[in-house]
DRENVEX-646130 format. One record per residue (C-alpha): residue number from 1; residue in one letter; x, y, z. Coordinates in Angstrom, 1 decimal, decimal comma. Layout:
// DRENVEX-646130
   resi   resn       xx       yy       zz
    NUM      A        X        Y        Z
...
***
This chain:
// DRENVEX-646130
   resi   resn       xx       yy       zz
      1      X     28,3     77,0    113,9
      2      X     29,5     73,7    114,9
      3      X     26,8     72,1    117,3
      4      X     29,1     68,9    118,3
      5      X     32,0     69,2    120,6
      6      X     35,3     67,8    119,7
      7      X     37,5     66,1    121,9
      8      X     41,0     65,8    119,9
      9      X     42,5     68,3    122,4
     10      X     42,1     65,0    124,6
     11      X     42,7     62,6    122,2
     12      X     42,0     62,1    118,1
     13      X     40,2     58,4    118,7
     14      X     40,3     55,6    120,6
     15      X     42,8     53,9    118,0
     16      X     45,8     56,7    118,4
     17      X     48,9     56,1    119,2
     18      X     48,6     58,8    121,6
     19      X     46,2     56,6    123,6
     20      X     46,7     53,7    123,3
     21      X     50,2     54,8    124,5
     22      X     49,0     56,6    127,3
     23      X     46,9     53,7    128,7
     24      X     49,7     51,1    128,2
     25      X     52,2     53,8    130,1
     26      X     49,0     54,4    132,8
     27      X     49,1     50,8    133,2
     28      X     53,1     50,7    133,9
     29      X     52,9     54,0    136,1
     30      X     50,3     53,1    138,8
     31      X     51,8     49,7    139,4
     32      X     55,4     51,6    139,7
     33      X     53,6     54,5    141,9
     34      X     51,8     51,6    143,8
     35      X     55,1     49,7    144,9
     36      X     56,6     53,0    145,3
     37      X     53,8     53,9    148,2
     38      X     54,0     50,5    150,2
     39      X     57,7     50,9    150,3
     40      X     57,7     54,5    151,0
     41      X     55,1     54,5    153,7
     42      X     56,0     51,4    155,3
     43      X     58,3     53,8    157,9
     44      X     58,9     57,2    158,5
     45      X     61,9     57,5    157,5
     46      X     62,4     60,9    155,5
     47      X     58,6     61,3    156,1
     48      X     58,7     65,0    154,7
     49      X     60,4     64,0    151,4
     50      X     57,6     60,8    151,1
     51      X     55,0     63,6    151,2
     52      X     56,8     65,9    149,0
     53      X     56,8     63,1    146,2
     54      X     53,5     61,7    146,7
     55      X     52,0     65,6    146,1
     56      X     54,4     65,8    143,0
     57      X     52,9     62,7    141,5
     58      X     49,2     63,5    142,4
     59      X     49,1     67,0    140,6
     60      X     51,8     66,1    137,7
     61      X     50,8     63,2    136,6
     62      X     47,2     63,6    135,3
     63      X     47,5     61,2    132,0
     64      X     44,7     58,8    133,4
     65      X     42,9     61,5    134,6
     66      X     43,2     62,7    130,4
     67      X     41,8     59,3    129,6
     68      X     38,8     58,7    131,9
     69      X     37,8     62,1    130,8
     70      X     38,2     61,1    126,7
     71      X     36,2     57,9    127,4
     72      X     33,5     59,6    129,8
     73      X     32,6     62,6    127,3
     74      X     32,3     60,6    124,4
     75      X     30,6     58,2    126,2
     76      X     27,7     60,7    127,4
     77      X     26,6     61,5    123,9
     78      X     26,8     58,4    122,4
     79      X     25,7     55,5    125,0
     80      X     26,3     53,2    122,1
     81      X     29,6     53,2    121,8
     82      X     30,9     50,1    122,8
     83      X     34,7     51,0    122,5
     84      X     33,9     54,1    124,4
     85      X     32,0     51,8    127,3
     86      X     34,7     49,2    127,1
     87      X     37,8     51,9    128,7
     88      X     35,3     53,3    130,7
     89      X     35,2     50,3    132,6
     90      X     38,7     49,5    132,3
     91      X     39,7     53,1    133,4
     92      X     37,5     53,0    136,3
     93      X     39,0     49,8    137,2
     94      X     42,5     50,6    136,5
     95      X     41,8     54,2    138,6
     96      X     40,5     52,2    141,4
     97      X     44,2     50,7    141,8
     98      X     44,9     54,0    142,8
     99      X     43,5     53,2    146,1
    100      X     46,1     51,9    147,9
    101      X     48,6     54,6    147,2
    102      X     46,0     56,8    148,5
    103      X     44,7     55,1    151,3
    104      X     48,1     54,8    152,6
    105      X     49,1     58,2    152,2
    106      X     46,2     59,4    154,2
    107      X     47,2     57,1    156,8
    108      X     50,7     58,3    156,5
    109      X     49,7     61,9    157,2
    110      X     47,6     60,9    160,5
    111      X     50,7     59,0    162,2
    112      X     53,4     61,2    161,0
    113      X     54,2     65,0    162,6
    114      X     52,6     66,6    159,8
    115      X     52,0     70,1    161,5
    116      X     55,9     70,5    161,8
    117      X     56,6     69,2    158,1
    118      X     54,2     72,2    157,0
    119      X     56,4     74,8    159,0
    120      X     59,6     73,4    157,1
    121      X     58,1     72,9    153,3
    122      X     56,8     75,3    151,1
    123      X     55,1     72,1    149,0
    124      X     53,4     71,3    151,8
    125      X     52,5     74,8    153,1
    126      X     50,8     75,1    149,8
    127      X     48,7     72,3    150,6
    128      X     48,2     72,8    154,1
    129      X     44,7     72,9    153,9
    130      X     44,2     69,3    152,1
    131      X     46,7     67,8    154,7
    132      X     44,8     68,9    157,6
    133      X     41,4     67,8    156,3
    134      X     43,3     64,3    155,5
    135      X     43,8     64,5    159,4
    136      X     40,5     65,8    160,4
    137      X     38,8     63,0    158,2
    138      X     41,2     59,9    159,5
    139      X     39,3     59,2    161,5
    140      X     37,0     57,9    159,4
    141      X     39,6     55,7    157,6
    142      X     38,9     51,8    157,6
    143      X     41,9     49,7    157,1
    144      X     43,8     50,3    153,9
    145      X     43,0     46,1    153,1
    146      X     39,3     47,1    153,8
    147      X     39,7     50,6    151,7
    148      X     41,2     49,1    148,7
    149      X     38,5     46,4    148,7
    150      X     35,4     49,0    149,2
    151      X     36,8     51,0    145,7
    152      X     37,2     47,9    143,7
    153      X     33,6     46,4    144,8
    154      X     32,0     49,9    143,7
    155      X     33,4     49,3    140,0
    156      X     30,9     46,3    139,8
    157      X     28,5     47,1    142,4
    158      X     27,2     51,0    142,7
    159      X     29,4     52,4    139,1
    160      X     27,7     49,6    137,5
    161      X     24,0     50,0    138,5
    162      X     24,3     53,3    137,7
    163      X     25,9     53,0    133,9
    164      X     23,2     50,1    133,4
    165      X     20,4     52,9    134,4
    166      X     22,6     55,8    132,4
    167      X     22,0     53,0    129,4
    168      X     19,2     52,3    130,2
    169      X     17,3     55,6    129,9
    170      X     19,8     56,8    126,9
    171      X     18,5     54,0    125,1
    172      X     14,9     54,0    125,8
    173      X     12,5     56,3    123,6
    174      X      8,7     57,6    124,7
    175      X      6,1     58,4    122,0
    176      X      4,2     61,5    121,9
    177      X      1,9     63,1    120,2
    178      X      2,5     66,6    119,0
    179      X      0,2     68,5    116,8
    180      X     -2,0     65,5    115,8
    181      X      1,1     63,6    115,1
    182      X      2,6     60,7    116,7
    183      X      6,9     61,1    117,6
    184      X      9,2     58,7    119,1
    185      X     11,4     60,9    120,6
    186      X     14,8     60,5    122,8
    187      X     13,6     61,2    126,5
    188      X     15,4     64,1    126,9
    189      X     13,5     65,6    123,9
    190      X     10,5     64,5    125,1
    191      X     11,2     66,2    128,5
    192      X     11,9     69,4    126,6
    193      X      8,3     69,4    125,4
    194      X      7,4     70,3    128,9
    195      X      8,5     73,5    127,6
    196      X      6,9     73,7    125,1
    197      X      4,0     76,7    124,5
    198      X      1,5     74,2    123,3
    199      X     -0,2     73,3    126,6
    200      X     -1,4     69,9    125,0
    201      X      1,8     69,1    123,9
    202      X      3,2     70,0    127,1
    203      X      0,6     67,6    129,1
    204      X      1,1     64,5    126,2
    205      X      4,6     64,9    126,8
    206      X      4,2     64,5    131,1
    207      X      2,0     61,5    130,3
    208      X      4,3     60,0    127,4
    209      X      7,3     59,8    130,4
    210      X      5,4     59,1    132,7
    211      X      4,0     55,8    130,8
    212      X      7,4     55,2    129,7
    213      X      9,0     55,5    132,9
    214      X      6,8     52,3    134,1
    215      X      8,5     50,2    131,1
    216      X     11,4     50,7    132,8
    217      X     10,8     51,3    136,7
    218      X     11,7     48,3    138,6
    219      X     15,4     48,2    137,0
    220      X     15,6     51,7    138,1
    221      X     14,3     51,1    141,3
    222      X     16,9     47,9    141,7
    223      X     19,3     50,1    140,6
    224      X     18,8     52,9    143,1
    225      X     18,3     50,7    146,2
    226      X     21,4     48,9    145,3
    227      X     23,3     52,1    145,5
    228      X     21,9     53,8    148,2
    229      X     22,2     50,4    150,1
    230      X     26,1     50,2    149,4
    231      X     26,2     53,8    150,7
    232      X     24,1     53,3    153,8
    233      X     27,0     50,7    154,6
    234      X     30,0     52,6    153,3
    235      X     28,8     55,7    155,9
    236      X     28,0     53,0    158,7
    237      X     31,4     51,1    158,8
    238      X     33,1     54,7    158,9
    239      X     31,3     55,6    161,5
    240      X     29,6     58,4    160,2
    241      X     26,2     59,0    161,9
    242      X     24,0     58,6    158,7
    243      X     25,0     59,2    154,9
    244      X     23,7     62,9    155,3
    245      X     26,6     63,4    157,9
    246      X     29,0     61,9    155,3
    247      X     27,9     64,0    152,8
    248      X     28,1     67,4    154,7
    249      X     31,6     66,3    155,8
    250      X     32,7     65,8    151,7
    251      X     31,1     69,3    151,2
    252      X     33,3     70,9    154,0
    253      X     30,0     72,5    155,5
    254      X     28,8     72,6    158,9
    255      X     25,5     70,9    159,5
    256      X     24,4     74,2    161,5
    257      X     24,9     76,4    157,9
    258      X     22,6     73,5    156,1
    259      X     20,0     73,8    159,1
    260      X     20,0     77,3    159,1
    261      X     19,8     77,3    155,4
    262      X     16,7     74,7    155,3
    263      X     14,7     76,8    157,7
    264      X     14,6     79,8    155,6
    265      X     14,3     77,9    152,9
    266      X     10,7     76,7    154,4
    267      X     10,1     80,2    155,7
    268      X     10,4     81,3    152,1
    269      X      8,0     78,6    150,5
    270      X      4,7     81,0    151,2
    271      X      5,9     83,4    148,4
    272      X      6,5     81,3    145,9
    273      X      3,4     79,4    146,1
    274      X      2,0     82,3    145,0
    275      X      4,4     82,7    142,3
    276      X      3,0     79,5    141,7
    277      X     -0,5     80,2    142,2
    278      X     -0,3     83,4    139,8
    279      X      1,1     81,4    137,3
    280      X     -1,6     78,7    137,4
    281      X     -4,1     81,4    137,0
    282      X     -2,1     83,1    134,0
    283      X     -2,4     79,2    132,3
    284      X     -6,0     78,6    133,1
    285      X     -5,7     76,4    136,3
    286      X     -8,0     76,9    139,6
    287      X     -6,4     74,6    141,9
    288      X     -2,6     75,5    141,8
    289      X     -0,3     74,3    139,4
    290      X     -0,4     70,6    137,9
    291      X      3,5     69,3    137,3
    292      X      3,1     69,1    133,9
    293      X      2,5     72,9    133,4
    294      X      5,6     73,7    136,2
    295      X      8,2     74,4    133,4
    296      X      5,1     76,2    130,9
    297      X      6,4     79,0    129,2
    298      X      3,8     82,1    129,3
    299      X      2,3     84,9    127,5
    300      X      1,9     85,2    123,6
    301      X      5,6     86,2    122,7
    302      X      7,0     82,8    122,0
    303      X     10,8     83,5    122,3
    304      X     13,0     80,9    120,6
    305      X     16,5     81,0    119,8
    306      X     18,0     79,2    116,8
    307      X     21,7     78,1    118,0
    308      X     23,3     80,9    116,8
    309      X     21,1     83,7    118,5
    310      X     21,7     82,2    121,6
    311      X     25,2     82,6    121,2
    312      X     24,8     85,4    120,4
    313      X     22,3     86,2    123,7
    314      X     24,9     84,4    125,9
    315      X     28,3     86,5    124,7
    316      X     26,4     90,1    124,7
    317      X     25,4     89,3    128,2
    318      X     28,5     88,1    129,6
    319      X     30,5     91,1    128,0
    320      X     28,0     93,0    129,7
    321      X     29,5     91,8    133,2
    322      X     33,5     91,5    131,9
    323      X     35,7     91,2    129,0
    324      X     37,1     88,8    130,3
    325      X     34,3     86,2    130,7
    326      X     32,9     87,1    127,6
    327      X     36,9     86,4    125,8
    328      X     36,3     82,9    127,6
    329      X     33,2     82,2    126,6
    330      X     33,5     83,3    122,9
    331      X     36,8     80,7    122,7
    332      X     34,7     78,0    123,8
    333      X     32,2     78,1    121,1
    334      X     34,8     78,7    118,6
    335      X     37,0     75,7    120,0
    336      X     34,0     73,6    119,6
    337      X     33,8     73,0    123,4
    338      X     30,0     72,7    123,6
    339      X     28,0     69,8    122,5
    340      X     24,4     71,0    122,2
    341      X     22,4     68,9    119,4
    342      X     19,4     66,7    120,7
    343      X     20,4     63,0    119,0
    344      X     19,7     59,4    120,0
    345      X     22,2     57,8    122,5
    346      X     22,6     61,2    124,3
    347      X     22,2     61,3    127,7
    348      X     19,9     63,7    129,2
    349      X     20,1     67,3    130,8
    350      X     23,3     69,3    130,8
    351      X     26,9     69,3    132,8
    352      X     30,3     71,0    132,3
    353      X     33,3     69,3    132,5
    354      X     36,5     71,0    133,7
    355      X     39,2     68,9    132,4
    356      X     42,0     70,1    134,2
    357      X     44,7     67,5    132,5
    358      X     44,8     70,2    129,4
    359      X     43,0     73,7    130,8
    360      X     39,6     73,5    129,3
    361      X     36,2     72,1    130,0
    362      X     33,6     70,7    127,9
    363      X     29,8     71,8    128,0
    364      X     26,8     69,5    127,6
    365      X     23,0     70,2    126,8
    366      X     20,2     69,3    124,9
    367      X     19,2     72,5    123,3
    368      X     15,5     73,0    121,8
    369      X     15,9     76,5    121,0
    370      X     14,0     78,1    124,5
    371      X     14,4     80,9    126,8
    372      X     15,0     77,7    129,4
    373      X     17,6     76,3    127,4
    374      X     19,6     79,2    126,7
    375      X     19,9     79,7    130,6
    376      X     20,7     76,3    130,9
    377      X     23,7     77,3    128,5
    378      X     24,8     80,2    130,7
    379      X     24,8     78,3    134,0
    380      X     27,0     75,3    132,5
    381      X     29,4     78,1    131,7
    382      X     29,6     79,5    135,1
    383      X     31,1     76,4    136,2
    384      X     33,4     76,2    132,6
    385      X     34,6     80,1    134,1
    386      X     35,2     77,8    137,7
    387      X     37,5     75,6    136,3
    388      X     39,2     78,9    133,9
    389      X     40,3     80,5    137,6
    390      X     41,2     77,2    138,8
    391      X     43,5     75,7    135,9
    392      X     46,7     76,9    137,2
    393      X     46,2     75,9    140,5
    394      X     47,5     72,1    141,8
    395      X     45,3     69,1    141,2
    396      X     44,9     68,7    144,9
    397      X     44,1     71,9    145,3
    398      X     41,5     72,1    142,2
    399      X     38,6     69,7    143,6
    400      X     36,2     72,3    145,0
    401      X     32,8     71,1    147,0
    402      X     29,3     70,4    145,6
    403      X     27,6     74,1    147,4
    404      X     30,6     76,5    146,0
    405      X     30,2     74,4    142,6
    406      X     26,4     75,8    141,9
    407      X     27,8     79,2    143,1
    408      X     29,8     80,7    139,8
    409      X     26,6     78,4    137,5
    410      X     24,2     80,3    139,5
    411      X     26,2     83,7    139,0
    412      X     26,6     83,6    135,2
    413      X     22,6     82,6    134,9
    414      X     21,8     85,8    137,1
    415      X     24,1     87,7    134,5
    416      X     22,0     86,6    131,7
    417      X     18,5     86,9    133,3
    418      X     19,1     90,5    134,5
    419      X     21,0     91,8    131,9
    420      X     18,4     90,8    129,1
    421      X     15,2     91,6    131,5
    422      X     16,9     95,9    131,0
    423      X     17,4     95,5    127,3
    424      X     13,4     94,1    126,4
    425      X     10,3     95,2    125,9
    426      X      7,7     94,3    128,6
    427      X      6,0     91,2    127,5
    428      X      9,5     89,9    126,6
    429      X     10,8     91,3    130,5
    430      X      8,1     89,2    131,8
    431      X      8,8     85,8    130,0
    432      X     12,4     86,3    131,2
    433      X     11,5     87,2    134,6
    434      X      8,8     84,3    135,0
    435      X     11,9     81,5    133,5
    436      X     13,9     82,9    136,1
    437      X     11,6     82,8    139,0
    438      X     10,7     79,3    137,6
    439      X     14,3     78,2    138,2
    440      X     14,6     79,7    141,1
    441      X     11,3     77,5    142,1
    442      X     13,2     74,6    141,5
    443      X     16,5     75,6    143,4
    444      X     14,1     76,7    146,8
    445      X     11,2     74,5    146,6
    446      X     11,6     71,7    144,2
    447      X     15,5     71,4    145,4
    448      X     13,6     70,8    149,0
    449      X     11,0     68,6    148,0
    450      X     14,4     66,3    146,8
    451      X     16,0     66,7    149,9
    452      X     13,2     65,7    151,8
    453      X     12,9     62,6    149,5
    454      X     16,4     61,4    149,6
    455      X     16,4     62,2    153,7
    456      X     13,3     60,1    154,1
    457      X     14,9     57,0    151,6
    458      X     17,8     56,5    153,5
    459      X     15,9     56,2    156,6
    460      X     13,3     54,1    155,1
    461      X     16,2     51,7    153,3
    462      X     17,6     51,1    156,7
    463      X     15,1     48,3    156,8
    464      X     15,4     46,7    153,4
    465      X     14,8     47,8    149,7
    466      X     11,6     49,9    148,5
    467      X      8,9     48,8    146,0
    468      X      7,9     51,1    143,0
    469      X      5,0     52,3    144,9
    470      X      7,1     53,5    148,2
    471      X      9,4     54,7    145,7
    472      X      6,7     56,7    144,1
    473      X      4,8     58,1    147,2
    474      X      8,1     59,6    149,4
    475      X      8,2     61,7    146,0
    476      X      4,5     62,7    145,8
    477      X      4,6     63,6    149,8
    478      X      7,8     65,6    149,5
    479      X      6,4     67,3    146,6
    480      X      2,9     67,7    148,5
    481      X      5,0     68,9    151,8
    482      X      7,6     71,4    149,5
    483      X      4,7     72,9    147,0
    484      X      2,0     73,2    149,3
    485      X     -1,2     74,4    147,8
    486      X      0,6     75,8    144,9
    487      X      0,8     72,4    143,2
    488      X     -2,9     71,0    141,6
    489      X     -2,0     67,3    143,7
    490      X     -4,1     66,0    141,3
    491      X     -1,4     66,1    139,0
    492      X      1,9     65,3    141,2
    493      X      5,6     63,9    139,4
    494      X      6,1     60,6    141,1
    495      X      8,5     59,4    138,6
    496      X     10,8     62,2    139,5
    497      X     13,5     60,1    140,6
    498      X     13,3     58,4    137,5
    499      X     15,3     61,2    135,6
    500      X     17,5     63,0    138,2
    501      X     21,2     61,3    138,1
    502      X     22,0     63,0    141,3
    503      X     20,5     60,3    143,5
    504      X     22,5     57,8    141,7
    505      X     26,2     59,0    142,4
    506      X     27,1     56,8    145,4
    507      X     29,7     59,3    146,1
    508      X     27,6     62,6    145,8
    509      X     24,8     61,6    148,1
    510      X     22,3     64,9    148,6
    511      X     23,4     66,4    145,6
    512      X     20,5     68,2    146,2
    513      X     20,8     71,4    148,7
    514      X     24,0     72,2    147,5
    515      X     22,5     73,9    145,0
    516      X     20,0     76,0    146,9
    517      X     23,4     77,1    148,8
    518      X     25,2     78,1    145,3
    519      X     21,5     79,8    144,4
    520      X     21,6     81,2    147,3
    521      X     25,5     82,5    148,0
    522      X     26,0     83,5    144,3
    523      X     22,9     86,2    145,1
    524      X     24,8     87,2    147,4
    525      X     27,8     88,1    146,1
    526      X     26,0     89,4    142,9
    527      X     24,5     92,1    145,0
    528      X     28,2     92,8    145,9
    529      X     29,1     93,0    142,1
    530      X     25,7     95,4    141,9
    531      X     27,7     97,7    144,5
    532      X     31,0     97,2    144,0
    533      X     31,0     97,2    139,5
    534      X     34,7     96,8    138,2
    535      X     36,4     96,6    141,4
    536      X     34,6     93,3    142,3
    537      X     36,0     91,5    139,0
    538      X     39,2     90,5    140,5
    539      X     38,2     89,5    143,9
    540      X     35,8     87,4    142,0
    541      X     37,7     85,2    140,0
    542      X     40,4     84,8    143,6
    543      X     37,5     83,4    145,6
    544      X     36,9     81,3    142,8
    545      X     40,2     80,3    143,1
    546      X     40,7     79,2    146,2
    547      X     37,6     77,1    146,5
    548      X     39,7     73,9    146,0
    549      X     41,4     74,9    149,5
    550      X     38,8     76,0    152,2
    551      X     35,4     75,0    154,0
    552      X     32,0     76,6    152,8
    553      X     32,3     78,9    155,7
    554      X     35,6     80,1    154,8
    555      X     35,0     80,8    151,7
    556      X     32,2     82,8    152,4
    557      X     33,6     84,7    155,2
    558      X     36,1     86,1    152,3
    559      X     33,1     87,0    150,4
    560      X     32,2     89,4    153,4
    561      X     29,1     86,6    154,0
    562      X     28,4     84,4    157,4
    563      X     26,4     81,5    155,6
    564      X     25,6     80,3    159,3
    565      X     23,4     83,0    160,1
    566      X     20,3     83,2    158,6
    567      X     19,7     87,2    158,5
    568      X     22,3     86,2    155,2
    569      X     19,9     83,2    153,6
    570      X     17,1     85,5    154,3
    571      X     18,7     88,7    152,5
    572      X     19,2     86,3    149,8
    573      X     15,8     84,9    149,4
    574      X     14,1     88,5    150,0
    575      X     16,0     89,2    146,2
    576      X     13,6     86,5    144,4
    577      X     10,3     88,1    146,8
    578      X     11,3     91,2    145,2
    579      X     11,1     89,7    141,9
    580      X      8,0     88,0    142,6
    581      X      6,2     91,0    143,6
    582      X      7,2     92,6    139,7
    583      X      6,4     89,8    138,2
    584      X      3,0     90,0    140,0
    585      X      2,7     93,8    139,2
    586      X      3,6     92,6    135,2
    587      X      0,8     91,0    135,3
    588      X     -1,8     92,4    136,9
***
């Protein structure tokens, strides 16, 4: 089975006529769409009709959209390519023209009588959600000279410091000895090795990137105080109260669901410190768990996968739950719509893109053949079956919010995990249920401990940039403050923002609770599906739909759920204690 994605659905090469074509006609259509939008919104003159046309455009015209996408995937397994790099840049630049048009459509929209156009067109009824929010949030519009100048600064200021770190790291290789033999090894194979059931592999392997992170620390660290800089100003001249309040506004979340949220998050962390704890003891540590062991695998059944068991794992499971997901997920592997070999150039971890221009998405790992890995596999489909229930609906309407976008990941992992934890024998139940209440230790407690550290940079960035050393330590306290005396702080993970691209997306700042809410909510409504079965299917896949088109809260209060009280965080979390005290009974 193929282990490469192809992209021809997009485009055959960057040589085809087919897009070559489309960039020269992208070229022609945004400066046509461009002088169409200064004349258009220059008066109100047939202001509904403007609107009409400017929606049109948005959601039919998705051929740049086609060829950032072409450029971006082939980019992220092959850093190398300098053709691929080359329109990457040129895309973003050329998107970023798309600015104006924008900017002065929002602005359009805040002066114009938009609530009475809605009542008189069914266009804009559809999309009477986006058009409000456009007035809700114009008030943190700058001029559209200053707007258009802030996009085309962030091609060479925060894009670029993040594709020179993206490079970077692709590009840079850690050796480590494994079995008495020396590797140079990718990073992202390296940081499979954590994984790995040979404990001294596992600990050469936290030591190996650690020592390689230092080769490369002070570019990384340039390039993360240059961005989070440029965003501490972008959320200042807005007037947004700090970059967290910017970013809960661009999740369409109330900061009293994310407070409420955090606090039973850290009324929650007792109990899995002592998930922690038991599975220190299980490895042979006395004084909690050092980071290098947090991702162990245990017990003497070594489960590995080649690549076709785990497709094989994955499409049982998801059949399990509906034919319907499995039918989706069985097409993308045959399509060849998941890269998942380990090679040099590849960028690390895993992601799913939903390429809306043609109706697919494209899945991205590194797989080494775990129980971790195959997971991994399952939640990257989850947000593949997102973009499935969203492809019909408008482009507008399609862009859904970092916390619902860990929701259907989360739901298709819990699929896997519980489904194969019935059909195993015990030892085997008990691997699967310690990988699962491992991840979920990241989503609670790690996901916290990055909170915390991205909270506390901001604030500390205020005053000017951050050495290596400050860098390092806001990571060791949160990770001290999150882990408590589960953690051997002996042995912390300083280097951890080395590795995580989610503090580097100047656009997606605390891309980090968002995915204790999806952890969180998708438990949630998978207890529903528990009580429900069949009849839950369908109003599934419509909540999934409409997640393009309403706030967190919304979107939860259709599920049945109020995320802003906690009695629903709690419920949530008191699912994983459950699981904690089997896991504890396993192995006792």
């Amino acid at each position: 089975m193929n282990t490469r994605w192809q992209l021809n659905d997009l485009y055959t090469s960057f040589n085809s006529s087919e897009f070559l074509k489309d960039y020269e006609d992208s070229i022609k259509y945004i400066k046509e769409f461009s002088t169409w939008a200064k004349e258009a919104f220059s008066n109100k003159d047939n202001a509904k009709e403007k609107i009409e046309n400017y929606i049109n455009q948005v959601n039919n015209n998705k051929t740049l959209l086609k060829l950032m996408q072409y450029s971006y995937l082939t980019t992220s397994v092959d850093e190398s390519n300098d053709t691929a790099n080359k329109y990457v840049d040129k895309l973003r630049t050329l998107y970023s023209d798309l600015t104006e048009p924008n900017v002065l459509f929002r602005a359009y929209v805040s002066k114009v009588d938009i609530k009475k156009f809605i009542s008189e067109s069914s266009i804009l009824k559809e999309h009477e959600f986006i058009l409000n929010e456009i007035l809700e949030n114009s008030k943190y519009l700058l001029s559209d000279k200053e707007e258009i100048i802030i996009s085309k600064f962030r091609n060479t200021g925060s894009d670029s410091w993040n594709t020179m770190k993206e490079q970077l790291l692709a590009n840079t290789k850690t050796t480590v000895l494994v079995d008495g033999v020396e590797k140079i090894l990718p990073l992202p194979a390296a940081n499979n090795l954590l994984a790995d059931p040979n404990p001294q592999t596992r600990k050469n392997a936290f030591f190996a990137l650690e020592n390689t992170y230092k080769t490369v620390e002070k570019s990384v660290a340039a390039s993360l105080n240059a961005i989070k800089g440029e965003v501490i100003t972008n959320s200042s001249l807005r007037g947004y109260e700090n970059p967290l309040d910017m970013a809960l506004k661009s999740y369409r979340m109330k900061k009293e669901t994310l407070e409420t949220m955090i606090s039973a998050m850290v009324e929650s962390l007792p109990m899995f410190r002592k998930f922690l704890k038991k599975k220190a003891k299980l490895l042979g540590h006395k004084s909690g768990l050092p980071m290098y062991d947090i991702s162990a695998p245990i017990g003497n059944v070594n489960m590995k996968f080649t690549w076709e068991e785990a497709v094989k794992f994955i499409l049982d499971n998801f059949y399990s739950y509906s034919t319907k997901l499995g039918d989706y997920a069985n097409n993308a592997f045959n399509s060849g719509w998941v890269d998942s070999e380990v090679r040099e150039g590849k960028r690390g971890g895993a992601f799913c893109s939903n390429l809306h221009s043609i109706g697919q998405s494209r899945i991205m790992l590194n797989f080494d053949g775990t129980l971790r890995n195959v997971t991994t596999l399952a939640h990257e489909f989850g947000h593949a079956y997102h973009g499935e229930c969203l492809k019909n609906v408008p482009f507008l309407k399609s862009s859904y919010t970092m916390p619902i976008a860990e929701s259907a990941s989360t739901f298709c992992e819990t699929i896997v995990t519980d489904a194969a934890i019935e059909k195993v024998k015990k030892e085997e139940a008990l691997i699967i249920l310690e990988g699962e209440l491992s991840d979920a230790t990241t989503i609670i407690v790690d996901i916290y401990a990055r909170y915390l550290f991205e909270l506390r940079f901001f604030e500390k960035r205020l005053n000017g940039t951050l050495s290596v050393e400050e860098i390092n330590k806001l990571m060791e306290d949160a990770q001290k403050e999150a882990y408590g005396d589960g953690i051997d702080e002996n042995y912390l993970n300083g280097y951890a923002w080395v590795n995580k691209p989610h503090y580097y997306y100047a656009e997606r700042n605390f891309y980090n609770f968002p995915y204790a809410f999806g952890f969180m909510f998708s438990k949630g409504l998978y207890a529903q599906y528990l009580k429900e079965g069949n009849s839950f299917l369908e109003k599934y896949d419509n909540l999934l739909a409409i997640t393009g088109s309403a706030t967190v809260e919304e979107i939860g209060s259709i599920a049945g759920i109020d995320v802003t009280k906690k009695e629903f965080w709690q419920n949530s979390l008191n699912l994983i204690e459950a699981k904690i005290k089997k896991f504890c009974e396993l192995v006792d």
